[in-house]
KOLZA-930617 format. One record per residue: residue in one letter; x, y, z of N, C-alpha, C in turn. Coordinates in steps of 0.2 Angstrom, whole numbers, padded with zeros to 4 digits, always signed. Each point is the difference from the previous one (the first is absolute). Layout:
! residues N
aXYZXYZXYZ ...
This chain:
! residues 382
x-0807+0212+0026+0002-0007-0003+0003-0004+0006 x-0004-0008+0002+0002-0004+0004+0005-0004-0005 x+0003-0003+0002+0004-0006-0003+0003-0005+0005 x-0001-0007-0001+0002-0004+0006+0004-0006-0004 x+0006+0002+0001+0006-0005-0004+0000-0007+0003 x+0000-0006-0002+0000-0007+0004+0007-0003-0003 x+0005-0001+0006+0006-0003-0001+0002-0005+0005 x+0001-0005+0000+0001-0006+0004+0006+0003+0006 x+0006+0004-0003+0005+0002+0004-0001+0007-0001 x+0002+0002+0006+0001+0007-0001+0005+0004+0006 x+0001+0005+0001+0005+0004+0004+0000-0001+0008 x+0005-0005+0002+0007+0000+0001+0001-0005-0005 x-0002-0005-0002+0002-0003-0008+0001+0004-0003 x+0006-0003-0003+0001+0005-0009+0002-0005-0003 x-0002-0003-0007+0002-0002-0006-0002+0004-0005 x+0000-0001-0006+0002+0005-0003-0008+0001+0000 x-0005-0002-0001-0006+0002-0002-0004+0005+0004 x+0004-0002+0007-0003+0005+0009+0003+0007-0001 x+0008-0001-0005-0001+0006+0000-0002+0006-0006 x-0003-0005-0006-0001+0003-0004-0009+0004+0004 x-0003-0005+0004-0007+0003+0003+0002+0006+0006 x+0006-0003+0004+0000+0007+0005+0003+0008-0003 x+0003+0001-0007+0002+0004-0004-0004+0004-0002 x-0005-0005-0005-0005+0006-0003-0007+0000+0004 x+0001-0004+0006-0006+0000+0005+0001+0009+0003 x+0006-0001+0003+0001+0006+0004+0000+0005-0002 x+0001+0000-0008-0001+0007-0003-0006+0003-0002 x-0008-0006+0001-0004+0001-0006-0004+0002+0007 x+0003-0002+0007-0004+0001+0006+0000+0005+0003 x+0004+0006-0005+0000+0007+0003-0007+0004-0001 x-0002-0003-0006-0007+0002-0003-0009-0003+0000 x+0005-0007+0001-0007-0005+0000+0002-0005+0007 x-0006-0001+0001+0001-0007+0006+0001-0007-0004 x+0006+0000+0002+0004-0008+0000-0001-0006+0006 x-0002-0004-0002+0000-0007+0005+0003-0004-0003 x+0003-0004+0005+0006-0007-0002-0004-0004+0003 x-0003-0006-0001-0004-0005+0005+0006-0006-0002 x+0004-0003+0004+0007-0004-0002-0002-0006+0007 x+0004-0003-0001+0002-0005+0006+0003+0002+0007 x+0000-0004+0002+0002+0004+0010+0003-0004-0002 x+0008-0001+0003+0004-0005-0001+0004+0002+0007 x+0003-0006+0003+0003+0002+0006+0004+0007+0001 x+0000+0003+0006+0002+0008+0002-0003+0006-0003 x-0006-0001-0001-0003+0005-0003-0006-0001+0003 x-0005+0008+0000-0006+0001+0003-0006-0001-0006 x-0006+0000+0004-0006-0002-0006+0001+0007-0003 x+0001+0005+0002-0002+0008-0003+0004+0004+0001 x+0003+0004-0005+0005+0007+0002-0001+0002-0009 x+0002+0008+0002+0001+0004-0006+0008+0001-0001 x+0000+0000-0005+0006+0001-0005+0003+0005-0006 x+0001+0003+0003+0000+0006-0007-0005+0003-0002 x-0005+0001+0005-0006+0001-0003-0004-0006-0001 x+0003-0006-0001-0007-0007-0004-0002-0001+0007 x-0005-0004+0000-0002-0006+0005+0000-0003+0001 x+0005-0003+0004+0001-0010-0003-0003-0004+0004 x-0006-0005-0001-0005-0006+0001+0005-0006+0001 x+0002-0003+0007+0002-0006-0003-0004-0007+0004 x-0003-0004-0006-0004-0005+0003+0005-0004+0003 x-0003-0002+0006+0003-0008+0002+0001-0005-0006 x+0005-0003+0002+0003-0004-0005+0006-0006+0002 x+0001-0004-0004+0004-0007+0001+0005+0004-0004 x+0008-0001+0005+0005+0002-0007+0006-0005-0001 x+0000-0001-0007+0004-0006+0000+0007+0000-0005 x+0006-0002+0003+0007+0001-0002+0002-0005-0004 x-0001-0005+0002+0001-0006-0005-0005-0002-0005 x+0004-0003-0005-0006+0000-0006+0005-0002-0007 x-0004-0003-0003+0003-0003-0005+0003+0005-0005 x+0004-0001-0003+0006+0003-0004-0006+0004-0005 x-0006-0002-0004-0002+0004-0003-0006+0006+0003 x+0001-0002+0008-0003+0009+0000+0005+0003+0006 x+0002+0004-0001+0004+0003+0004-0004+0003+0006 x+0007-0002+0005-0007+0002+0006+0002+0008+0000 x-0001+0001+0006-0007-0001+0005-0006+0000-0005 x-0004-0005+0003-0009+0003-0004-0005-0003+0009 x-0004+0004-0001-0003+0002+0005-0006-0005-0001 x-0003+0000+0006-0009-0005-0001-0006+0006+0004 x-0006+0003-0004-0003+0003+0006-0006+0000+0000 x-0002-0005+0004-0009-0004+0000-0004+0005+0002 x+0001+0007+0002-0005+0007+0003+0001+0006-0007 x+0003-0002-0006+0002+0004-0005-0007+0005+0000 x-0005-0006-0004-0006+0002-0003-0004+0005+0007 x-0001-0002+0005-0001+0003+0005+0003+0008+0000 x+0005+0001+0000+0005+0007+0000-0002+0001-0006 x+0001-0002-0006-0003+0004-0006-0005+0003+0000 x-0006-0006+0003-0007+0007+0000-0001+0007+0006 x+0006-0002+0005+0001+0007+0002+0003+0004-0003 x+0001+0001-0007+0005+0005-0003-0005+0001-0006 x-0005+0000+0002-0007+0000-0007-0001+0007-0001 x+0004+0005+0004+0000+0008-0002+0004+0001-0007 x+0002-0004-0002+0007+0002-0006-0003-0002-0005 x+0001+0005-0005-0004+0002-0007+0004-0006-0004 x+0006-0002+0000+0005-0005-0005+0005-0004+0006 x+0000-0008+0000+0003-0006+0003+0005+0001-0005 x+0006+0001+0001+0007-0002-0005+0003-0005+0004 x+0000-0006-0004+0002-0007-0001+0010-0001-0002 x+0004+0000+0006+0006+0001-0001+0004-0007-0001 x-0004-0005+0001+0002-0007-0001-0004-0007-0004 x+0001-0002-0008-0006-0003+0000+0000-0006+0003 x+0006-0003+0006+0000-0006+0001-0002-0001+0009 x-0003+0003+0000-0002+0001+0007-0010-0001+0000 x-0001+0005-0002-0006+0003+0000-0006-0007-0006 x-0004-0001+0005-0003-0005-0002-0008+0001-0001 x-0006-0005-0002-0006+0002-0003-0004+0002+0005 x+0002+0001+0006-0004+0004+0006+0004+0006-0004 x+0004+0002+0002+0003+0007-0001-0005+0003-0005 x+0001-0004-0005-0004+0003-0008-0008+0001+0001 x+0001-0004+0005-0010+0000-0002-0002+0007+0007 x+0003-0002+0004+0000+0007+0004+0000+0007-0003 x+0004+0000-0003+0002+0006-0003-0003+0003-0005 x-0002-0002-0005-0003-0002-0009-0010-0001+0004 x+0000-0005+0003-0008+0001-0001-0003-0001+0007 x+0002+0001+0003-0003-0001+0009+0003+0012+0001 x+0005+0000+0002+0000+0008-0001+0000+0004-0004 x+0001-0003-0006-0002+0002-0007+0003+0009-0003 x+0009-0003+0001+0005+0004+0001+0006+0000-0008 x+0002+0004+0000+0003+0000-0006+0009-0004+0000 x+0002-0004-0004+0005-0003+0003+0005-0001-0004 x+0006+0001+0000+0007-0001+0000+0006-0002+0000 x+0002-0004-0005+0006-0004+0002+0008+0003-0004 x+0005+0001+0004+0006+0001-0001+0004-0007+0000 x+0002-0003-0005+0004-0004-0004+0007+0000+0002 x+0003+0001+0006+0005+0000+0004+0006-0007-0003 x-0003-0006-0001+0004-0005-0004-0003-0002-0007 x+0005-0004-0004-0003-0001-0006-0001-0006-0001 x-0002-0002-0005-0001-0008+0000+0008-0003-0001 x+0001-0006+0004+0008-0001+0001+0002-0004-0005 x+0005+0001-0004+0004-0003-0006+0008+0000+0002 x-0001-0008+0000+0007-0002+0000+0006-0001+0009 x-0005+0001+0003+0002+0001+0008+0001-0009+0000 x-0004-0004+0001+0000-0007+0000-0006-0003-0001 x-0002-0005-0003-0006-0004+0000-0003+0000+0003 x+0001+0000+0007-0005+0000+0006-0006+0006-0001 x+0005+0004+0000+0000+0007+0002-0006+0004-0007 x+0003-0002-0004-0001+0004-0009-0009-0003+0002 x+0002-0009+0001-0008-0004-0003-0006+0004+0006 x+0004+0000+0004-0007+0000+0006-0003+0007+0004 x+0004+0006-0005+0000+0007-0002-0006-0001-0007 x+0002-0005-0003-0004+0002-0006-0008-0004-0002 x+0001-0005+0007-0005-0003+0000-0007+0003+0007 x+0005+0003+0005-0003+0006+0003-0004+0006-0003 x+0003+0001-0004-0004+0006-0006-0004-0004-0002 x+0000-0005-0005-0006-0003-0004-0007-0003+0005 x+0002-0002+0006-0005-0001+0004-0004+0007+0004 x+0005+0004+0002-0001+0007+0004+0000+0007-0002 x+0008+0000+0000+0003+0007+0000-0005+0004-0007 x-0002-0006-0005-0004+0007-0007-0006+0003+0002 x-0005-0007+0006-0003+0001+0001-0001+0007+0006 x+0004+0002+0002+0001+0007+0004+0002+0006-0006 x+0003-0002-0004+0000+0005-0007-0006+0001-0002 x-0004-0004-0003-0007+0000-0003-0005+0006+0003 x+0002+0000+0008-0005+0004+0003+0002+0007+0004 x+0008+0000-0002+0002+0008+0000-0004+0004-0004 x+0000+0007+0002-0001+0007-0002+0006+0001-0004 x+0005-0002+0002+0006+0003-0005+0005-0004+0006 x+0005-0002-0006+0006-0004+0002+0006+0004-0002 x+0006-0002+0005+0003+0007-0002+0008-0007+0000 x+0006+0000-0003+0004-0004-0001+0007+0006+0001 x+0003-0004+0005+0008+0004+0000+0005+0001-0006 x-0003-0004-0005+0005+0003-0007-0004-0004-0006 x+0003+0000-0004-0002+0002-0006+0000-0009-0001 x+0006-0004+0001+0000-0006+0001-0005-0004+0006 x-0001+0003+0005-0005-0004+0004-0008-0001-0004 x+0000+0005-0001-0007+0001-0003-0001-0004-0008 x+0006-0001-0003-0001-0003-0007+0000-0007+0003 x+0004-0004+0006+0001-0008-0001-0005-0002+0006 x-0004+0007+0003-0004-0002+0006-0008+0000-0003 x-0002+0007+0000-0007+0000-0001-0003-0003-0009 x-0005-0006+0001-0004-0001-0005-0001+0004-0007 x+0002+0000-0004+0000+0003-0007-0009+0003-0001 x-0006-0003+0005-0006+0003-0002+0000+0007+0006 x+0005+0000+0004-0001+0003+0007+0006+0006-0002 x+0004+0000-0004+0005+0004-0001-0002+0007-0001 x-0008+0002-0002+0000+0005-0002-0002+0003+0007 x+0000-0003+0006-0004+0002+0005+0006+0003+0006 x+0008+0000-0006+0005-0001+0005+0006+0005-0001 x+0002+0004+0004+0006+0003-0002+0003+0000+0005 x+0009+0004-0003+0004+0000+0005+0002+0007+0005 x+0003-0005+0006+0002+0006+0001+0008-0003+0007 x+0005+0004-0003+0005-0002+0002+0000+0001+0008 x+0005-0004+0003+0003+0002+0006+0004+0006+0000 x+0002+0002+0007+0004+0006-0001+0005-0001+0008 x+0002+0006-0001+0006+0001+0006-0002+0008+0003 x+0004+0002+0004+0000+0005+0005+0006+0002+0000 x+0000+0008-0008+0008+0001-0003+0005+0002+0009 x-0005+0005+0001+0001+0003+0008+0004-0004+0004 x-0003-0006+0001+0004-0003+0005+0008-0005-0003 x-0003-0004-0009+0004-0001-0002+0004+0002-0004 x+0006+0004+0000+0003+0005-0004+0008-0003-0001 x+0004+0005-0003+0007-0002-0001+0003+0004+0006 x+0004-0001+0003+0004+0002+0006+0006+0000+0000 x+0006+0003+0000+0007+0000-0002+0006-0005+0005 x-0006-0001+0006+0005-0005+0005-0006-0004+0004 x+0002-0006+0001-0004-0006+0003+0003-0002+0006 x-0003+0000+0007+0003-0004+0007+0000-0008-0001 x-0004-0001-0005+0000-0009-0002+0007-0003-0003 x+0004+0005-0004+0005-0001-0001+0007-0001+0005 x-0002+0004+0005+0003+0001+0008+0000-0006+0004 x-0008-0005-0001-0001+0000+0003+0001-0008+0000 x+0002-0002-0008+0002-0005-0002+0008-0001-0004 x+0002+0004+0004+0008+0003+0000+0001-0002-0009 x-0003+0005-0004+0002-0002-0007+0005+0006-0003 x-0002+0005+0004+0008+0004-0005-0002+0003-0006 x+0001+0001-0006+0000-0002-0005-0002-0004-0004 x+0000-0004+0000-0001-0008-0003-0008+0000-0002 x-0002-0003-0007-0005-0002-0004-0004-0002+0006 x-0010+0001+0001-0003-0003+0004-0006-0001-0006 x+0000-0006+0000-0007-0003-0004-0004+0000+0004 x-0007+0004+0000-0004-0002+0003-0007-0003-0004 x-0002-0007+0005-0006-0001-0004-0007+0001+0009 x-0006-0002+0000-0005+0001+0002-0007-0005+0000 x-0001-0005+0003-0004-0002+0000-0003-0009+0001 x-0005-0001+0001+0001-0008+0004+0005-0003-0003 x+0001-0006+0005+0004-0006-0001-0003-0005-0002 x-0003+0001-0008-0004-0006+0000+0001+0000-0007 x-0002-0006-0005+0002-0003-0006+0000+0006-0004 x-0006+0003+0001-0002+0005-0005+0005+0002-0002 x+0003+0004+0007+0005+0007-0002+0007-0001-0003 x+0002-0008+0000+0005+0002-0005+0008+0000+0004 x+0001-0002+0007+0005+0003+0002+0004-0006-0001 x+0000-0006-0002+0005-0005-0001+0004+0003-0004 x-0005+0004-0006+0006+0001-0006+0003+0006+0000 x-0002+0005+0005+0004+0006+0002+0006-0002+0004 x+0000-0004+0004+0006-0003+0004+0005-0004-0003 x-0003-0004-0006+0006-0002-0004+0001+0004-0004 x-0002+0007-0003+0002+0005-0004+0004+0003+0005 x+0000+0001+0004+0005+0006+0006+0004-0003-0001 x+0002-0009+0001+0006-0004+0001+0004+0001-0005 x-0003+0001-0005+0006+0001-0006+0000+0007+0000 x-0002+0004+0002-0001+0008+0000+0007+0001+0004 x+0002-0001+0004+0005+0001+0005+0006-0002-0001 x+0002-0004-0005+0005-0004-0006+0003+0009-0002 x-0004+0005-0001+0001+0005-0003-0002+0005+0005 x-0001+0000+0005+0000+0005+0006+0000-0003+0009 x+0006-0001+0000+0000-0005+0004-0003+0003+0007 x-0001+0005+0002-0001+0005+0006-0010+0001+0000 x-0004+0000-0007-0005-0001+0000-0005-0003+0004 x-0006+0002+0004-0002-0002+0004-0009-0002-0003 x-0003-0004+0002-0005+0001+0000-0007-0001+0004 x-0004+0006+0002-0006-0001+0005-0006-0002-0003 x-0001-0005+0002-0010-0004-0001-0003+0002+0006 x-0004+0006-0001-0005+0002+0004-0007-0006-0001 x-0002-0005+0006-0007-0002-0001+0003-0007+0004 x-0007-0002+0002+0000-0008+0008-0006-0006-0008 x+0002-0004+0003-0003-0007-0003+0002-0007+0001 x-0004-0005-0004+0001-0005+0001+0007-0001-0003 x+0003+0003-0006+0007-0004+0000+0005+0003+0003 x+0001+0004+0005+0004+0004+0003+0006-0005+0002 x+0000-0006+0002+0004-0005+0003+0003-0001-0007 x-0002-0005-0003+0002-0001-0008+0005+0006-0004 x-0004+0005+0000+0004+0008-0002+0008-0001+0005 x-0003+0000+0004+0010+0001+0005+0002-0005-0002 x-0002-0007+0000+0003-0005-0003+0005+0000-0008 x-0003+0004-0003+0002+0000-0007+0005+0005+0001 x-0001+0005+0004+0006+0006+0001+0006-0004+0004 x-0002-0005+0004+0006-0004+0004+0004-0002-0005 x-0003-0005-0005+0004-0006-0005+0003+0004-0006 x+0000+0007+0000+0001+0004-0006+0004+0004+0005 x+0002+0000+0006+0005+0005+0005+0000+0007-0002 x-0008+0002+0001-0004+0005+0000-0002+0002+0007 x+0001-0003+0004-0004+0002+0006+0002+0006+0004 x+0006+0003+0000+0002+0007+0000+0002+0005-0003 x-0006-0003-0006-0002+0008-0006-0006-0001-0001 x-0002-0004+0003-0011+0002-0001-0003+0000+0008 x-0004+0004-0001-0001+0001+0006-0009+0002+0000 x-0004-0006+0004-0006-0002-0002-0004+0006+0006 x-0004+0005-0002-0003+0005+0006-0006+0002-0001 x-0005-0004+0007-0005+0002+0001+0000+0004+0005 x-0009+0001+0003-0002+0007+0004+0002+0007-0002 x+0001+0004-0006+0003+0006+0002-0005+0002+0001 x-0001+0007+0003-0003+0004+0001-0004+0005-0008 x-0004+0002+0000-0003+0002-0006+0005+0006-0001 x+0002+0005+0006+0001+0006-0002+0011-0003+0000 x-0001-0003-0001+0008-0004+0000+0001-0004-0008 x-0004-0003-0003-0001-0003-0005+0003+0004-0006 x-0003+0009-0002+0005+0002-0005+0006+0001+0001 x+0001+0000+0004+0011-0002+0002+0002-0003-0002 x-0003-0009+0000+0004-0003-0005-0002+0000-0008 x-0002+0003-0002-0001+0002-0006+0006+0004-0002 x+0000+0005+0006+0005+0006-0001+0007-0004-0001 x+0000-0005+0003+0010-0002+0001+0000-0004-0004 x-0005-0002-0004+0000-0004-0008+0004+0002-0006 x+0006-0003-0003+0000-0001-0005-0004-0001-0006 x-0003-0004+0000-0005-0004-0005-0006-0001+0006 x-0006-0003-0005-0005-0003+0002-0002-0005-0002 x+0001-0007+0002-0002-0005-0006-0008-0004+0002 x-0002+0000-0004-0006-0007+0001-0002-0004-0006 x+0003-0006+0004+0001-0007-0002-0007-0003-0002 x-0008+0003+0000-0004-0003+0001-0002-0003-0004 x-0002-0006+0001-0004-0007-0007-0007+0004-0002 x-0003+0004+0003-0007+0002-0002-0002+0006+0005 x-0003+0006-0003+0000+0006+0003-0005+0004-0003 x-0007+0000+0004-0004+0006-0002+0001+0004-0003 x+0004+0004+0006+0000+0006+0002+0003+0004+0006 x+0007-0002+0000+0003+0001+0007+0001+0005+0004 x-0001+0002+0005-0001+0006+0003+0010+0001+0002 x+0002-0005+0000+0007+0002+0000+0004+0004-0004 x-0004-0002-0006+0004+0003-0007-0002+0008+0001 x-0006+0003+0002-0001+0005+0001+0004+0003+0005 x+0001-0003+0004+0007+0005+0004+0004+0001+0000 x+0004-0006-0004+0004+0002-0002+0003+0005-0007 x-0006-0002-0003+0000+0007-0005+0001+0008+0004 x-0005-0001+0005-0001+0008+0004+0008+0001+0003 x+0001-0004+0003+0008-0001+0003+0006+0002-0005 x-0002+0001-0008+0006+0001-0005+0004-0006-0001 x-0002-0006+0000+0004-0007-0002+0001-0001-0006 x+0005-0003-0004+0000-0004-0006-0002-0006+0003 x-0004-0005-0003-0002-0008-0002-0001-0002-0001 x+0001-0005+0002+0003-0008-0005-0005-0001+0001 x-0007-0007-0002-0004-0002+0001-0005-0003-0007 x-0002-0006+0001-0001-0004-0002-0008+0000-0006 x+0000-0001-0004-0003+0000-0006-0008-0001+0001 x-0004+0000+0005-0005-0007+0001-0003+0008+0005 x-0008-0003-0003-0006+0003+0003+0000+0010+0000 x+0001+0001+0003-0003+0008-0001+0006+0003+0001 x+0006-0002+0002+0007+0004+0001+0002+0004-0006 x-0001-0002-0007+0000+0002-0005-0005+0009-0002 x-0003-0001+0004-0005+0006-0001+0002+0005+0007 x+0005-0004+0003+0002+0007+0005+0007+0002-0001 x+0003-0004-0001+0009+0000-0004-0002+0000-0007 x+0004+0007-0002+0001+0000-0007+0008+0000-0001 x+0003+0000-0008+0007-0002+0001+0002+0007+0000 x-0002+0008+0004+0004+0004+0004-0002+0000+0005 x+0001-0005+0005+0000-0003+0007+0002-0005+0002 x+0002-0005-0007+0003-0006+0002+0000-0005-0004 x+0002-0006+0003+0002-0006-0005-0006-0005+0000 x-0004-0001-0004-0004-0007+0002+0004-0009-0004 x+0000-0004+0005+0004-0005-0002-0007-0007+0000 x+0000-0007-0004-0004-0006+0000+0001-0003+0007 x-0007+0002+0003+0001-0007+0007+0003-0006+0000 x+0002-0002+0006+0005-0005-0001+0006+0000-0003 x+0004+0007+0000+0005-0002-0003+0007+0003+0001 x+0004-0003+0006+0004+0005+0005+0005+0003-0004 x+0001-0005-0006+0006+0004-0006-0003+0007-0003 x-0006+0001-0001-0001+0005+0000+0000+0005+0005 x-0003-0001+0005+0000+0005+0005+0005+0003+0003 x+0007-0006-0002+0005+0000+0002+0003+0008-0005 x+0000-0003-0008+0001+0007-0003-0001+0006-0001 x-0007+0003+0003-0002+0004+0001+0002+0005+0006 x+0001-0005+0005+0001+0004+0005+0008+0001+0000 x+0004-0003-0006+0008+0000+0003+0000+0006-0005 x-0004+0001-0008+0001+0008-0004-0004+0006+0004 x-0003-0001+0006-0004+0005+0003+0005+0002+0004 x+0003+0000+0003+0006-0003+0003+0007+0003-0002 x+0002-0002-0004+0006+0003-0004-0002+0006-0005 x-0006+0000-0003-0001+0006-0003-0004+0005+0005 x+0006+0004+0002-0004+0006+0006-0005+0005-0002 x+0003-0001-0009-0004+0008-0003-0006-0002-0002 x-0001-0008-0002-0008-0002-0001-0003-0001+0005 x+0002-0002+0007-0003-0001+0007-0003+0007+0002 x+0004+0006+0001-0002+0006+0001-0007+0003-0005 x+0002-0001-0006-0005+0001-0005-0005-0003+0007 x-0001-0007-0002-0007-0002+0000-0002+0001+0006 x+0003+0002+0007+0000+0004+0006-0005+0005-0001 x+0002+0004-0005-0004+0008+0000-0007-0002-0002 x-0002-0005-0007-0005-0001-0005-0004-0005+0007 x+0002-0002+0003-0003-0004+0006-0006+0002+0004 x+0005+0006+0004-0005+0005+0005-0006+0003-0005 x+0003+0002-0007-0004+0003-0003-0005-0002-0002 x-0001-0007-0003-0005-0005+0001-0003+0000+0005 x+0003+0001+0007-0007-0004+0004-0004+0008+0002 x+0004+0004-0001-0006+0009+0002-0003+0001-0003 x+0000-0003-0008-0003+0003-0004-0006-0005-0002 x+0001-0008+0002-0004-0003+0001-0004-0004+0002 x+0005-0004+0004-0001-0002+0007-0002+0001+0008 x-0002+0006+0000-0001+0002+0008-0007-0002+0005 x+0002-0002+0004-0009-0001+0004-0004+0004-0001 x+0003+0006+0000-0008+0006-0003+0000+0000-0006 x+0000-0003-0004+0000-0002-0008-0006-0005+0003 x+0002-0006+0000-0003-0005+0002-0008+0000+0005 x-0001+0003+0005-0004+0004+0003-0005+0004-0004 x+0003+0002-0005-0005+0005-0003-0004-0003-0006 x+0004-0004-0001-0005-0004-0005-0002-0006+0003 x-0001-0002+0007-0007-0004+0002-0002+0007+0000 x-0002+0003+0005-0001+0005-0001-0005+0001-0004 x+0000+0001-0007-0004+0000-0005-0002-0006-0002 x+0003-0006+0002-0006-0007-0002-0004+0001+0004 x+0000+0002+0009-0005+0000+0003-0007+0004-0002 x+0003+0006-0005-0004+0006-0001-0005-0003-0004 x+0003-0004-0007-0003+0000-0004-0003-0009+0001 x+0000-0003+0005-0003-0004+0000-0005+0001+0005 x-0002+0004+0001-0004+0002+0007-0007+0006-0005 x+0004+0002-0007-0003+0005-0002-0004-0006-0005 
């Protein structure tokens, strides 16, 4: 079995989607041939293998700047179609983007190679992020994005929520889920962290959250929740793992709130560095206005955290209330509460520790994950 995944971004990029394809890519590449045909983006070559995949990257335009409702980077790659018919060996195309891939893609793949095809639902239809953002997601779908459903083999959605507010109610039976996962192995519970070393904390409460600097995620109202949080733990620290457009604004609100030597904003880490600051967390929180399906949330489960986190999108189907608190977006008195009884009650924090990890082994794991494409690929191919 060929299979040749289409992702606009892929490795040495990671957001969350690159690494839900590099995960159950390089597991399913022990048995079957995986190809990634993705973007070349500066410092990277046209071709190398990875874990077993082989990654195609077309020449391409790559762009950083861009208006507030697509988040960058998004690439441009006028020799796409070209590279796709050299990939004409692969029994199934998996579509890991529907806002990339346009009616050359579709018509190359569908009725010129006359190949079986696939799309993973990565994002949902967006509710409540901003007007911009909501209308021209939803007017994108009505002109495009169904139009790439219509002509799937099978549509596969990261939670139970993406798939109900995303795929068309005629197209729903053509669609099932299948969650993200984690890597218990690498992220696990650990008894001592060099991040707490490393950010001279001691003892002291570390909230950890994860993830861009942008409207979505919510981090205004995490930062005004810490500020009253500290009223009651004055030593409390809190790390924002993730780079964006409001990263300025974000230190600015920690300025005027004389927060700037308790939050401390950290990109680059290293992948094999990243469960560490899991490890030196108190809590986990996420603040986000809107959420498929976060692959954060997975790790932190596999890491054994209690968390706080917010009401909205698929987080609900990953946090149950024996692993944490779900509180309403937008609302840092709430966030605020949650994390000040996670906090003060050690014996309900612990519990939910244990119930945490336990969730993500027995549910959550990339070979969980892997195995049921795995079986879409079987049974759509058969």
């Amino acid at each position: 079995m060929e299979i040749c995944m289409l992702d606009p971004l892929f490795s040495p990029y990671f957001g969350g989607t690159e690494k839900v394809v590099y995960e159950f890519g390089k597991r399913l590449a022990k048995k079957y041939g995986i190809s990634i045909l993705t973007s070349q983006i500066p410092g990277t070559s046209p071709y190398e293998e990875i874990e077993g995949m082989k990654v195609y990257r077309t020449p391409s335009i790559y762009l950083k700047n861009l208006p507030s409702f697509m988040p960058p980077p998004y690439t441009i790659s006028p020799l796409l179609i070209r590279d796709l018919f050299e990939r004409s060996d692969a029994d199934i195309f998996h579509i890991h983007c529907r806002y990339f891939y346009y009616l050359g893609t579709l018509l190359s793949i569908k009725y010129f190679l006359r190949k079986k095809l696939l799309l993973t639902l990565h994002n949902a239809h967006p509710e409540g992020i901003s007007l911009m953002t909501d209308s021209s997601a939803a007017l994108y779908d009505t002109v495009w994005g169904n139009r790439i459903m219509e002509n799937c083999d099978r549509i596969v959605a990261v939670s139970r929520y993406t798939k109900e507010v995303t795929v068309p109610s005629y197209l729903k039976h053509n669609a099932e889920v299948v969650y993200n996962g984690v890597d218990e192995k690498h992220f696990k519970p650990r008894k001592r962290s060099p991040i707490r070393e490393k950010f001279v904390v001691g003892d002291a409460p570390v909230l950890l959250t994860n993830g861009r600097l942008v409207t979505q995620k919510g981090m205004y109202y995490l930062i005004e929740a810490f500020y009253s949080l500290k009223k009651d733990f004055k030593d409390a620290k809190l790390i924002i793992i993730g780079k964006g457009p409001l990263k300025d604004e974000l230190g600015s609100q920690c300025f005027r709130l004389g927060l700037q030597g308790s939050v401390h904003f950290v990109t680059g880490i290293p992948e094999d560095e990243l469960p560490l600051y899991y490890n030196a967390a108190t809590l986990f929180v996420l603040p986000t206005l809107w959420e498929p399906s976060a692959v954060v949330l997975y790790e932190a489960l596999a890491s054994g955290k209690a968390i706080v986190a917010t009401r909205v999108g698929g987080n609900p189907e990953i946090v149950n209330n024996k692993c944490g608190l779900l509180v309403p977006p937008r609302n840092s008195c709430e966030l605020y509460n949650s994390m000040k009884l996670l906090l003060e009650d050690e014996k309900l924090r612990k519990k939910m520790e244990k119930s945490s990890r336990e969730r993500a082994v027995e549910n959550f794991t990339w070979d969980i994950a892997a195995k049921r494409y795995e079986g879409i690929y079987k049974d759509v191919l058969s």
